[in-house]
Steps between C-alpha positions, in 0.01 A plus 500: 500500500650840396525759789314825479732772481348673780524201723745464799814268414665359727892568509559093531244401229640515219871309649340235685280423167896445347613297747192292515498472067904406547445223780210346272689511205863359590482202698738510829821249542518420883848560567651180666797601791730265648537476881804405646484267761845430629832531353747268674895473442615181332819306574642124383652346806896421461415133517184526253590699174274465206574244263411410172475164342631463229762827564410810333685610202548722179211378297146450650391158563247375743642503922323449800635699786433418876550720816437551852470860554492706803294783558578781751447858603135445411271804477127530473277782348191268557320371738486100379911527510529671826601150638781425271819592587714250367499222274667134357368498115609091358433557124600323147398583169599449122574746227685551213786651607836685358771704693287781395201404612186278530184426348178272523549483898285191652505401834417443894581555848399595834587832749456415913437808635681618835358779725653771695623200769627249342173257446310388230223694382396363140603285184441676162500275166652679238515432135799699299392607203694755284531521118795648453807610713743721378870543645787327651333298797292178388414466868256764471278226337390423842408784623213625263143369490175454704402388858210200432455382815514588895645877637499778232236270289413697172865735515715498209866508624831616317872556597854545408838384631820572453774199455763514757667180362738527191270488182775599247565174380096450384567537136836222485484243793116559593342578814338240695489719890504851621395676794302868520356744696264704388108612548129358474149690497168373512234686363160449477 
């Protein structure tokens, strides 16, 4: 209906009839935001590096890698972490792998959780799942994925570490062990 010239506009009218034809007209994307939910520090222990069967070398070809990871300095943003402070993650998985990297990552494990004193406060299954890694550490194969199962249920998880062993000699004798430190988050 047109408006009579003579009769009183509102100041709002004629914006909120924009906004209103502009909401109709282009359909909203919900913006999804990842929570983090704990970000712990990573470690091999000097008796338990990560190895890989068959060793990793030059050219890609299929490895699985297996670990027993420690998890420390554990710090919480969220409410269903607040109990986990530290952490023993057992995990293999397969890939194709290279001194440069990793692919296709496949694989299983556990996490039992450790509170603020020392005792056991959940078990977390954990699936690591990555397609592609890119850089010098094939370790970090294990430390990418989702949690299926148990404490942090439904969190995607992803890390680096940094080797601490000798992995010059990748590329001519192969590398079948190395130890690293580095960093995990949790996010949901």
């Amino acid at each position: 209906m047109p408006l009579h010239p003579l009769m009183p506009v509102h100041p709002l009218m004629p914006a909120a009839a924009a906004v209103v034809a502009a909401l109709s007209a282009t359909p909203v994307a919900a913006a999804t935001v990842q929570q983090t939910l704990l970000t712990c520090q990573v470690s091999t222990t000097s008796e338990r590096p990560i190895t890989f069967e068959p060793p990793v070398r030059l050219l890609p070809r299929n490895v699985t890698a297996r670990a027993t990871i420690v998890l420390t300095g554990c710090a919480s943003s969220a409410p269903s972490a607040a109990s986990l402070r530290s952490g023993v993650m057992t995990v293999h998985s397969t890939g194709r792998a290279s001194c440069a990297g990793v692919r296709d990552v496949r694989g299983k494990g556990t996490i039992t959780w450790y509170g603020a004193d020392g005792t056991q406060t959940g078990v977390s299954t954990v699936r690591p799942s990555v397609e592609q890694v890119s850089g010098h550490n094939p370790g970090d194969m294990l430390l990418g994925g989702r949690v299926t199962k148990g404490s942090l249920a439904g969190s995607s998880l992803a890390g680096t570490a940094t080797p601490t062993s000798i992995v010059s000699a990748c590329a001519t004798r192969g590398l079948g062990a190395v130890h690293g430190t580095g960093r995990i988050i949790f996010t949901s």
